[in-house]
N, C-alpha and C positions, 0 to 999 in steps of 0.2 A: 191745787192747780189741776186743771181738767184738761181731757186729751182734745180740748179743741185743734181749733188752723190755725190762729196766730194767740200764742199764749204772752201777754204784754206783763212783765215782770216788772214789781216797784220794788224802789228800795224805800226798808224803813226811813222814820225821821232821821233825817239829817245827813240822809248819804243821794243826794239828786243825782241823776246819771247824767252822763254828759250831754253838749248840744253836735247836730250835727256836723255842725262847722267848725267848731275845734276837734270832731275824731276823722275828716276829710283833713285839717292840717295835718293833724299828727299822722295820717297815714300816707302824706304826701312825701310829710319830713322824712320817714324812714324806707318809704322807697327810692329817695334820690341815697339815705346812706345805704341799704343794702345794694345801690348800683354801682356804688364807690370802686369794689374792686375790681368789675366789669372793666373798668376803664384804665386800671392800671396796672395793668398788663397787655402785649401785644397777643397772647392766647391765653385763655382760661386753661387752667389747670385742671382740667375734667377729663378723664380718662378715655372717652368715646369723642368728646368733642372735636379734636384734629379730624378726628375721619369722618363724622357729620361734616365740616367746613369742607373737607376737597369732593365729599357728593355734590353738596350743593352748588359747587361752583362748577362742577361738568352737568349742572341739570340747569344751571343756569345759561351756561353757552353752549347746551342743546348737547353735550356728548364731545366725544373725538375721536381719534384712529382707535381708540382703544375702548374707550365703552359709548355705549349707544343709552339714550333715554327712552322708556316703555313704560309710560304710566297705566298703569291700573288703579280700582278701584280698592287700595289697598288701607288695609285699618293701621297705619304709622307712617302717616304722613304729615304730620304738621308744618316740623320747618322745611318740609320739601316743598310747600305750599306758599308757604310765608316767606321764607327767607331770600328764595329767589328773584319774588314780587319787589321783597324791597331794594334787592340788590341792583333794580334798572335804575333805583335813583340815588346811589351811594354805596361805596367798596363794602363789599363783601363782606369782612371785618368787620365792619360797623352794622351791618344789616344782623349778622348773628350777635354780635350783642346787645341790640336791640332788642331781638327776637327773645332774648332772656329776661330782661328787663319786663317784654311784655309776657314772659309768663310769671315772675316774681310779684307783676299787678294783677294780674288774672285769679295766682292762688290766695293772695292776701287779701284783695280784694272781694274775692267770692267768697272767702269766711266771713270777713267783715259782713256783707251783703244777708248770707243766708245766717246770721247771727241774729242780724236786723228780722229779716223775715221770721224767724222763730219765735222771737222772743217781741219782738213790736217795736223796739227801741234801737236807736245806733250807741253804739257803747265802746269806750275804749277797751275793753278786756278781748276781742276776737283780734285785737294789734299782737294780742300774743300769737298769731301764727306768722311775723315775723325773726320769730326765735327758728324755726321749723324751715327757712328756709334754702340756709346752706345748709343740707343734711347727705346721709352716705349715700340718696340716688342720686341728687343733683352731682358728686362727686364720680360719681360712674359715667356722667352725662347722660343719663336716660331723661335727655329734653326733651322727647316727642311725648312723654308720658307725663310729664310733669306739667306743660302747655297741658293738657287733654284734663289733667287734672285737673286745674283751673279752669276749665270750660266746663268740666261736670259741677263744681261748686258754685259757679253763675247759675247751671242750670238747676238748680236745686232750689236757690234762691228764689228762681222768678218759677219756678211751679207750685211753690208755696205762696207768692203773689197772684199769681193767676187763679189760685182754685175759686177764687167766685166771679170771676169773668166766664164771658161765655165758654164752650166748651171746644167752641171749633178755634176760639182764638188760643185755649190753652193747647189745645193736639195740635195745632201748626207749630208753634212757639216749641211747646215741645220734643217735636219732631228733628226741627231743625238742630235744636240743642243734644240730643242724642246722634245726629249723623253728627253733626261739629264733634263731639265726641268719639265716634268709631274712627271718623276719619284720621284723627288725632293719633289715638293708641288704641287699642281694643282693650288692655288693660284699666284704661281710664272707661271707657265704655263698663267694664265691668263693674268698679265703684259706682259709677253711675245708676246703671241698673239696680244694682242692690241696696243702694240708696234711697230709690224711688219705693223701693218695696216694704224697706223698711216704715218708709213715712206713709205710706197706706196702710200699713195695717195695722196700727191702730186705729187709724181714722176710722176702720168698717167695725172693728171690731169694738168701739165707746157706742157705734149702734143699737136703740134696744132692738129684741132680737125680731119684732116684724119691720122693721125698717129695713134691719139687715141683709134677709134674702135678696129686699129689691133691692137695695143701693150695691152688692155687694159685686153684682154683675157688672154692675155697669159704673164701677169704681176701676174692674179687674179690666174693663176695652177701652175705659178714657186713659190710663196709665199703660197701659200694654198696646195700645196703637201707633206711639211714638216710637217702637221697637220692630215698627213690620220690617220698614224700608230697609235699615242697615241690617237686619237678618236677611232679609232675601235676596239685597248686595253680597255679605256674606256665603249664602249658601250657593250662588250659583255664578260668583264673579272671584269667589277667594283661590288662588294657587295653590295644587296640592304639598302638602306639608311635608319636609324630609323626614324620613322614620326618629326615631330618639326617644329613650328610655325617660320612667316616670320617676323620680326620687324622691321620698319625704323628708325632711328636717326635722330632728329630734324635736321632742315637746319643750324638753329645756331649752334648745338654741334659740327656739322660736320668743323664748321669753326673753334671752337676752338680744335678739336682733331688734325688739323695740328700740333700744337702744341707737339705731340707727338715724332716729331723726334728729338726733341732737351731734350723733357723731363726727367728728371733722379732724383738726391735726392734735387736740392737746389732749390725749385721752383724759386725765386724772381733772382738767378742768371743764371735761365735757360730760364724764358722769355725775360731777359735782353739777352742776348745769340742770345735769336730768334729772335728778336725786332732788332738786329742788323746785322741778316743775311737776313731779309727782307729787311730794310734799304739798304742795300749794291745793293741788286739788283734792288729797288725800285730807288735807289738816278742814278745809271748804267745806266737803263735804261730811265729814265726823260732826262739826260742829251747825250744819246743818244753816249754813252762809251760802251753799249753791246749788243754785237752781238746775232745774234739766228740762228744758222742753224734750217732755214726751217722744214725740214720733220724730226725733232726730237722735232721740236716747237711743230707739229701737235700729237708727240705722246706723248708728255704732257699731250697736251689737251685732248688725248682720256681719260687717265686715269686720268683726272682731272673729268672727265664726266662721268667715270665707279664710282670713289667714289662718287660725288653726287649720284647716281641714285642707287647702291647697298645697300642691308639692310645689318644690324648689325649682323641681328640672322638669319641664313638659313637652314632648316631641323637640322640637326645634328652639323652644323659647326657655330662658335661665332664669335665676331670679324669679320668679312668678310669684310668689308667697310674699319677697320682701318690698316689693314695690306697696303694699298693703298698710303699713305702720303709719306711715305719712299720713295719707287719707282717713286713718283710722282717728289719729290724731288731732288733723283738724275740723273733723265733722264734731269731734267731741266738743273744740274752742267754740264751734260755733252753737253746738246745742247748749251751752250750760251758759251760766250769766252769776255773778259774785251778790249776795244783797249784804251790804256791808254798809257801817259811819262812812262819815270822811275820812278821818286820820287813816286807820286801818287800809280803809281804798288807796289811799295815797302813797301808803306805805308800802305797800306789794308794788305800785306802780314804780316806785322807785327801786326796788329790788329789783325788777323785770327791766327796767332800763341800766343798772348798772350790770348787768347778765348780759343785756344785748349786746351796749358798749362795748364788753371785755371782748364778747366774740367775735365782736365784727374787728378789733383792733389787732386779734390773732391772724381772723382771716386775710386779712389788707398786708400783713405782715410777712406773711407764706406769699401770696398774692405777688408781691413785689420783688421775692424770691425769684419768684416764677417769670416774672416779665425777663428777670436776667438772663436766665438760663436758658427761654424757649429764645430769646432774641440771639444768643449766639446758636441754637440749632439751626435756627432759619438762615442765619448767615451761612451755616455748612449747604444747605437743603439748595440754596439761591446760587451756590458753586456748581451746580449740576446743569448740563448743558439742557438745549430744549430738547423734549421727547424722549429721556432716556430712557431703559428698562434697567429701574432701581428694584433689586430684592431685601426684603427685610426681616435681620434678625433678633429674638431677643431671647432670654430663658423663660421657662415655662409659669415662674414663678414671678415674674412680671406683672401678667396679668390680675392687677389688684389694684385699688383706690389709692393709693398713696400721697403722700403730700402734692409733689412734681412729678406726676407721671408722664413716661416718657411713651409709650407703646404705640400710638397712633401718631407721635407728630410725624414722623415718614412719611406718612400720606399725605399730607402739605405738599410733596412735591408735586402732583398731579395739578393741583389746584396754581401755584407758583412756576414750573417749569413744562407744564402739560406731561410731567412724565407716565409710564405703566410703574404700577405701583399693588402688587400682588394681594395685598390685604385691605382693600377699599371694600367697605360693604358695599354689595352688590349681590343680596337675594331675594329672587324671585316672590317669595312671600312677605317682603320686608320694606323694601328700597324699590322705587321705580328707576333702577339703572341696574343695567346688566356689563357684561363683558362681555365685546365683541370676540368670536372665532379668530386667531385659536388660542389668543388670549385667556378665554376663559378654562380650557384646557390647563395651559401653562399656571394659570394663578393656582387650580386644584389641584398640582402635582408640589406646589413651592410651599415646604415647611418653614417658617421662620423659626422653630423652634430648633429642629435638625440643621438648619444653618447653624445657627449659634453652636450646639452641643459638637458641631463637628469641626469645628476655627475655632473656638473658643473653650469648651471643652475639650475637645482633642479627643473625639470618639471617632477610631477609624470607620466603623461601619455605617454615623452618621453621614459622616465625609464622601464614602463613596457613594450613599444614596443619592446625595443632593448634586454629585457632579455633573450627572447631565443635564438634570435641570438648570444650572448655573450658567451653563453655555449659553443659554437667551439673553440673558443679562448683559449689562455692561458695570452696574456699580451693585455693591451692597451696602446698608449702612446698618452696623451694628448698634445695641440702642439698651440701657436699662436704669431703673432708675437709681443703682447706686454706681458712683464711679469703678471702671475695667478694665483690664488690656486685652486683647488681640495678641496671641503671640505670631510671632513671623511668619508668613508663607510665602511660597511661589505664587502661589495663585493671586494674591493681594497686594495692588498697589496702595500706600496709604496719600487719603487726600485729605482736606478741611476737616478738622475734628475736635471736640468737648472730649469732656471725664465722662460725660456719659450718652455722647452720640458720635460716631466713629464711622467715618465715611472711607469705601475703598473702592478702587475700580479693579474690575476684575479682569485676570489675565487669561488667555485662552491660547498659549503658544504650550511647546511641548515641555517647557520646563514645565507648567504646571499639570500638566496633563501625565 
């Protein structure tokens, strides 16, 4: 196999790949079931997702007494983009889970797509990146990256379609597909990028070596001119950064955070899961049954070597290294291709569908959990008058992916009763929504954490920090994801409340005081 542009993979006698029209069914069929649990629930159970939904619906009615909209040219904005647009023509709710929906077609799809493009063929084997798609980002809701993601694997697709079209059609085309990209996430920009580089550089490099000076130039301004515009957005339109230390993650963690794309609620049946998607590739290639286009091998490898060497915690931004696995994962479905019989083909295919089945029947399972539980918080959330100043507490230890995570539905209230609502993104480098004066004051003085530890833990020195801040307020609502009490206070009247969201209104007469 040679480092050509499109390497067209056969399979030996007797194993024909499929036609286009039955891997378009099949990939129809399984995005209406990966959409399945989108719908059965009144919110997704995604950790950031509550508080993406109450931005966008105060960016959707322009702001209010409490925060104002400022959009800039910012690298994470996707469904600040999207979701809004669609919300003129159907509730909010429905626009955001739309909006997932169209990123669950965007990343399955643009493997599918730049599968085809590598390899020549549309093939059922790149549906394996509907295994990949509940994984521990989607569970954190990191949806502007995962949308972004899906835009840079379109655009990868159609730059490997274009390289013998003209040149000004491919620099337009891909121009736009790299801004779709920063505008997305900058982290998806960055897969992007080193994607792009990857699949060049073999391509200069199968050059013999007087070809090579002259093509090499002018491979390096047709692939790096799609990168002027969003660098020079970047460099002279981006918000300065809050300070914040640089952290690495062990070598070993980083080898069990692979793990994350398979991760979801059953662990023992989700390492099994991953145990046997390694397997498959591991047993493939031993025995010399799969294939690799080349210059998407190599762009594996880049980003196989951007997550080594990236840290965890970067200035202001978390996570940075693990959002990486994903990507890493499906550039891989898409470079490589099975040459297999039939029976054999078949048989993995039905392995891979009885694997999918199990998980999605886990996920719909949790899922439906979840419709229970957020349905009676929002019945609490709906008890709150219009415009209150709700403060929210939780433990420190909250902050994690868990089944039903509770940590952001609070911020529904903004969205549902227009309330102030202390911990709505809203930064400058991030979100085009701010906090209005002196609002935004008051939110960066209110610990939710020190609430908690000082009513709930029962730490006096908490207790007294947060008391003046408290006085803005009218309600607090306690929040975590395992069932808790609230012991007794002056300060705390009790109203509407779950085992695990605990609404009060707070007192400000001398008994509590």
């Amino acid at each position: 196999m040679t480092l050509g542009k499109t390497v067209t993979l056969r399979s030996p006698q007797g194993g024909r790949l499929q036609g286009r029209n039955g891997v378009f069914a099949a990939f129809a069929v399984l995005l209406v079931i990966v959409s399945v649990p989108l719908f059965s629930t009144v919110l997704p159970p995604l950790v950031d997702y509550p508080n993406h939904l109450a931005r966008l619906h105060l960016i959707a009615e322009g702001g209010n007494a409490f925060y104002a909209v400022r959009w800039a040219p910012l690298p994470d904005l996707a469904a600040d983009l999207v979701v809004p647009a669609l919300a003129r023509a159907m509730p909010l709710a429905l626009a955001g889970k739309l909006f997932l929906v169209l990123t669950f077609a965007l990343i399955a799809g643009g493997t599918l797509w730049l599968n085809r493009a590598a390899t020549g063929r549309w093939r059922m084997w790149p549906l394996l990146a509907f295994l990949l798609l509940y994984d521990r980002i989607l569970l954190w809701g990191f949806i502007n990256y995962l949308f972004g993601l899906g835009v840079a694997l379109c655009g990868l697709a159609l730059w490997l379609d274009l390289e013998d079209g003209p040149i000004w059609l491919r620099v337009g085309a891909s121009t736009l597909v790299a801004l779709a990209c920063f505008f997305s996430h900058i982290a998806a920009f960055g897969v992007y990028a080193l994607a792009i580089a990857g699949i060049e550089l073999p391509a200069a490099l199968s050059q013999p070596r007087a070809r090579f000076y002259r093509e090499l130039p002018q491979r390096i301004a047709v692939a790096g001119a799609q990168f002027v515009l969003p660098a020079i957005i970047f460099l002279r339109y981006e918000p300065p950064s809050p300070g914040g230390s640089i952290s690495f993650t062990h070598i070993w963690r980083k080898a069990d955070l692979l793990f994350s794309v398979f991760d979801d609620y059953s662990r023992p049946f989700d390492i099994a899961g991953f145990v046997l998607l390694i397997a498959l590739f591991g047993v493939l290639a031993w025995r010399r049954r799969l294939l690799i286009a080349p210059r998407l091998g190599v762009a594996a490898a880049f980003l196989l070597a951007a997550y080594l060497l990236l840290p965890s915690q970067m200035m202001s931004g978390s996570g940075v290294d693990r959002r990486l696995p994903v990507a890493l994962f499906l550039v891989l479905i898409a470079a490589t291709a099975p040459v297999l019989p039939r029976r054999p083909a078949l048989m993995i295919g039905i392995a891979a569908a009885a694997v999918f089945a199990a998980r999605m029947a886990v996920i719909e399972a949790v899922w439906l959990n979840a419709d229970r539980i957020y349905t009676d918080d929002i019945a609490v959330i709906d008890s709150l008058p219009q415009s209150a100043m709700l403060a929210v507490a939780y433990p420190p230890r909250d902050v994690n992916a868990g089944a039903i995570p509770e940590l952001h539905v609070a911020t529904l209230a903004a969205a549902r009763r227009e309330a102030f609502v202390p911990t709505i993104f809203a930064y400058a480098t991030q979100q085009p929504l701010a906090l209005r004066p002196p609002y935004d004051q008051l939110a960066g003085a209110t610990s939710p954490n020190w609430i908690w530890d000082g009513f709930v833990g029962r730490d006096a020195m908490a207790r007294e920090a947060v008391a003046t801040v408290l006085r803005d307020y009218d309600f607090v609502v306690f929040t975590d994801r395992d069932p808790f009490s609230v012991p007794p206070s002056a300060c705390l009247e009790p109203m509407r409340s779950t085992p695990r969201f605990q609404l009060f209104a707070l007192r400000h007469d001398r008994a509590c005081n």
